[in-house]
N, C-alpha and C positions, 0 to 999 in steps of 0.2 A: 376731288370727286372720287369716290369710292365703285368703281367699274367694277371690284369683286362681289361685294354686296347687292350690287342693283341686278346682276346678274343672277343670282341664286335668287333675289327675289324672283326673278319672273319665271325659272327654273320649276318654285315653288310650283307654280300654275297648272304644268304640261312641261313634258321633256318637250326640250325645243333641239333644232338645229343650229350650228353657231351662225351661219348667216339670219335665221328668223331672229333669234339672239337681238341681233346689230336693228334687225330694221325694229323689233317692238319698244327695245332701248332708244329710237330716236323717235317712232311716233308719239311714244308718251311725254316725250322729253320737249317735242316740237324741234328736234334737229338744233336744239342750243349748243351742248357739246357732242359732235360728231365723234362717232367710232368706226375705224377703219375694221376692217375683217382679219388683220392681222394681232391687232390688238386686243378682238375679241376670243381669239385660239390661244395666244399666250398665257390668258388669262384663264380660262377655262386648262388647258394645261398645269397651271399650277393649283385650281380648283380640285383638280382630279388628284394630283401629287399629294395635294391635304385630306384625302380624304372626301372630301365635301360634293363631288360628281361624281359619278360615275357614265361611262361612256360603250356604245355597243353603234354596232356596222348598222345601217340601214338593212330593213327587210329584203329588199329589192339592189343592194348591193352599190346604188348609184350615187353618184355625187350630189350634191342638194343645190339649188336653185342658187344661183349667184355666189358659188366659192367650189371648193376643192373635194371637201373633205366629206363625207360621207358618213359621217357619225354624228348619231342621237344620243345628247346631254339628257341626265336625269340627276336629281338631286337627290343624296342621301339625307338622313337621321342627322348627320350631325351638320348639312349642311341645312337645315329648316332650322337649326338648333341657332347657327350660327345667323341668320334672315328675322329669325325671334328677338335674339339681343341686339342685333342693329335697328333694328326697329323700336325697342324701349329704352334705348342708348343713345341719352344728348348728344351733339355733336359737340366735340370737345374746343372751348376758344381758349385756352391757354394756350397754344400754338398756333396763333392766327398764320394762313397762308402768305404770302410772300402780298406785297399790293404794290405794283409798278411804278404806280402813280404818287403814291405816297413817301416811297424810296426816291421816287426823281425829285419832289420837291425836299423833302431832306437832303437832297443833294446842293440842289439850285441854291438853295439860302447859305449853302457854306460854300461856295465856291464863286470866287470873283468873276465879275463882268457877266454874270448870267442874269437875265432880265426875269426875273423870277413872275412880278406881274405880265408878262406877256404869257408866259410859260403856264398861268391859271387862268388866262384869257382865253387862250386856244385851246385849252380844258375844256373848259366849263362849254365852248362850242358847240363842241365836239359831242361832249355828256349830253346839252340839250338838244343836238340832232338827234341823239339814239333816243334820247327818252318820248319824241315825239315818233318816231318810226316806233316804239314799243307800243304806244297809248293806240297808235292807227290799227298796228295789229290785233289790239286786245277791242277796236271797234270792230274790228268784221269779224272777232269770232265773236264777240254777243250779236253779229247779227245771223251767223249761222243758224243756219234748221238743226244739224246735228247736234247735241248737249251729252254723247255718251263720257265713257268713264275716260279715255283718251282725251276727248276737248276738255273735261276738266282737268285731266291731269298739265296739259299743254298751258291750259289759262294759270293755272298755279303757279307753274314755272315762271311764267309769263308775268303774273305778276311780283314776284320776284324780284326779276329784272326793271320792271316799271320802279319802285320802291328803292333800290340797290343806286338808279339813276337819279333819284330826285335826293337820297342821304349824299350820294357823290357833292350834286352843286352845293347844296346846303355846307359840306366841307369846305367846297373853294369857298366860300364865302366869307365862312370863318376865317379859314388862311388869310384873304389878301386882308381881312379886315386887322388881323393882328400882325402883319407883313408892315401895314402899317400905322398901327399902333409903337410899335417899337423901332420905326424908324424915326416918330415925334418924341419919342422917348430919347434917343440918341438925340437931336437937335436940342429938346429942351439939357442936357448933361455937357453939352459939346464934345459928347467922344466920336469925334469925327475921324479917329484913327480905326475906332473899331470895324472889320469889314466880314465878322460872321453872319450878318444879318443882310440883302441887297432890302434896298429902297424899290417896291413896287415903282414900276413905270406911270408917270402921271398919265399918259395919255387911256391909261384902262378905265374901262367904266363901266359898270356894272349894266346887268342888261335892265330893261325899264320894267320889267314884271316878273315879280318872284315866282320859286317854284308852287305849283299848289299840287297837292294830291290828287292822284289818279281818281278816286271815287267823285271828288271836286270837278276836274274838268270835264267826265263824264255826263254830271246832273247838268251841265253848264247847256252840253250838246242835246 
């Protein structure tokens, strides 16, 4: 997540305070990724070092509403310059971010006595708790009265996160399905020596209704 960036965008707007900073970065965001007040100064500090802010004492000398610091961010020329190119600039996937889950089960499958099918059983749980807590949430903001540029920015994110949940299962699905494929592979070869691969747990079972898409269960309700 790029904190340098989204910051200078909103910069763009109106000089802000580093505390207004944190809170418009998380209304928009719906408070998905929190920013502490400390992480919002660091950054703005190194903002300023580049060039890119520039910063001046409040009128009134006082410290601002929920933090320390007493100075009003403004963005420069080269920082609009720099909010322009992140904005018509793909986000780059040849360096995909680290993915935990991904890493664990490349783990699981090469390492003895790990019950790999268990390990995407309580995955996939897990996934379809949150994806149902996402779907509830994106029901009460379409029933909100309010629709400004905030609720939509929130519902974006938001679905996002619905979509992000439903490619996860769709994953396990494929894993345990090829977890065991290639353990009947093994049986039918009899390399019963080889132990790169575990043998999902018979007792996993897949849940009884696949994932459908968010727009899907919506028309459904």
């Amino acid at each position: 997540m790029s904190v340098k960036q989204a910051l200078l965008a909103l910069l763009e707007q109106e000089p802000m305070y580093g505390y207004q900073l944190r809170v418009e970065f998380e209304q928009r965001t719906g408070s998905t990724w929190p920013l502490n007040v400390g992480q919002v100064y660091t950054t703005l500090t190194r903002l300023e070092r580049d060039g890119l802010v520039v910063s001046t004492a409040a009128a009134d000398g006082a410290p601002e509403e929920g933090g320390t610091h007493g100075a009003i961010y403004r963005i420069t020329d080269a920082g609009r310059e720099e909010v322009a190119a992140w904005f018509t600039t793909p986000v780059a996937r040849t360096q995909p971010p680290r993915d935990e889950l991904a890493i664990k089960l490349a783990l699981a499958v090469t390492v003895p006595g790990v019950d790999v099918g268990l390990v995407i059983q309580q995955q996939r749980s897990a996934t379809m708790a949150a994806l149902q807590d996402y779907t509830r949430l994106k029901r009460q903001g379409a029933a909100a009265a309010g629709q400004g540029r905030n609720e939509l920015a929130w519902s974006l994110v938001l679905d996002s996160l619905v979509f992000a949940a439903e490619a996860e299962i769709r994953w396990l699905d494929h894993c345990e399905a090829r977890l065991r494929r290639a353990a009947a592979e093994r049986r039918a070869t009899g390399d019963a020596t080889s132990g790169s691969v575990e043998r999902p747990s018979s007792s996993v079972e897949r849940p009884s209704s696949s994932v459908e898409p968010v727009e899907t269960q919506e028309r459904r309700r």
